[in-house]
C-alpha positions in Angstrom: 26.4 37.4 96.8 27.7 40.1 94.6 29.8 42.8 96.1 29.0 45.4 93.6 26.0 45.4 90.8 26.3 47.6 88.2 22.8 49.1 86.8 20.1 46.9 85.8 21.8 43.9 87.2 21.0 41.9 89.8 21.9 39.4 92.2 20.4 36.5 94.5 20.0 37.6 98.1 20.7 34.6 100.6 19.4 36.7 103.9 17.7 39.4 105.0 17.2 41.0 108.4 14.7 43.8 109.3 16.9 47.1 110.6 19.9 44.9 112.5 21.1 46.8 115.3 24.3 49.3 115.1 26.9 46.9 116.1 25.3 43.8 114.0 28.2 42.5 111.9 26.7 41.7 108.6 28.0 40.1 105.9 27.3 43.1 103.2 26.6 46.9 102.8 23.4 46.6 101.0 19.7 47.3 102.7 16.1 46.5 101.7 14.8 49.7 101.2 10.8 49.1 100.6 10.9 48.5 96.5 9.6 45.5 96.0 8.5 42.8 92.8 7.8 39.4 95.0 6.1 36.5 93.5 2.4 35.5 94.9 4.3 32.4 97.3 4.6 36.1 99.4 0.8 36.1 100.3 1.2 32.7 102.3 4.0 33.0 104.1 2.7 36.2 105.1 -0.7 34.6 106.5 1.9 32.2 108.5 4.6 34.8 109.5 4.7 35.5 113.7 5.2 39.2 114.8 8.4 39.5 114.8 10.7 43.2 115.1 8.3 45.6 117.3 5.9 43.0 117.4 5.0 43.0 114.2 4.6 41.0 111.2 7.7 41.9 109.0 7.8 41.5 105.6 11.7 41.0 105.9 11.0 37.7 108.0 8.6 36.5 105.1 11.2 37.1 102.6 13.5 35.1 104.6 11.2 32.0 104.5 10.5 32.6 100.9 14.6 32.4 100.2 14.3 28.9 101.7 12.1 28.0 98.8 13.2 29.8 95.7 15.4 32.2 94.6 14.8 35.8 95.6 17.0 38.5 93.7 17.9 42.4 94.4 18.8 44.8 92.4 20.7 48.5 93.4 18.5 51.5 93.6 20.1 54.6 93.3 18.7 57.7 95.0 17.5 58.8 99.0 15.8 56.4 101.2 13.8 57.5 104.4 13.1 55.4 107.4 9.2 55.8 107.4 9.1 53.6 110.4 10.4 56.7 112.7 8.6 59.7 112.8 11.6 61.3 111.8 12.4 59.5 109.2 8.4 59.5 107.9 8.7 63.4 108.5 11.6 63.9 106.6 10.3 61.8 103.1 6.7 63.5 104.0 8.9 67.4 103.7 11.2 66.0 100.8 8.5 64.5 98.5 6.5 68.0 99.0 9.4 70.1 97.8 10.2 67.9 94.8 6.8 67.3 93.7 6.5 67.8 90.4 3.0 70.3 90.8 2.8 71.1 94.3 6.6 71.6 94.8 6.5 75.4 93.8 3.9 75.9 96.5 4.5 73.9 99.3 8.3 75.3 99.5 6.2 78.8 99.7 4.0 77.8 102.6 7.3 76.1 104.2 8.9 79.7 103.9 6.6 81.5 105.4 7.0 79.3 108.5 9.4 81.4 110.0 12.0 78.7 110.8 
């Protein structure tokens, strides 16, 4: 519902879709990005929930169902997100997290150096 949230606000969510396609016209800019706080009602509708994107069970679809029941709010995240569900994407947060780590960064950018890319 809100079109901007400024930090530490948040907001009721009235839908959610897992990863819409390209040319999906949504109604807002914001994504579920794998942070977060639900309630136990999740645990249910989970057992209940049908495979859905990729044939599998999607915690977005649960979510929707929940949002039928009670409230269900977001809040903005700032920072970099990764789409873990591509290799790509999974590849990419795997290299990232290794070079920011805060005790294995130092090292693992050395051993990525030496790779000769």
């Amino acid at each position: 519902e809100a079109s901007s949230l400024a930090p530490g606000e948040s907001a009721r969510i009235t839908s959610i879709i897992e990863k819409p396609a390209p040319e999906t016209k949504l109604e807002s800019n914001y994504s579920a990005v794998g942070r977060y706080v639900l309630s136990a009602d999740i645990w249910p509708l989970l057992e209940t929930t049908e495979p859905g994107a990729w044939g599998r069970i999607q915690l977005t679809d649960a979510i929707a169902e929940l949002l039928k029941r009670k409230p269900v709010e977001a809040t903005e995240l700032v920072g970099e997100s990764f789409n873990c569900g591509e290799k790509l994407g999974y590849l990419r947060a795997f290299v990232t997290y290794g070079l920011r780590h805060p005790t294995q960064g130092k090292a693992f950018r050395e051993w990525a150096e030496r790779l000769s890319l």
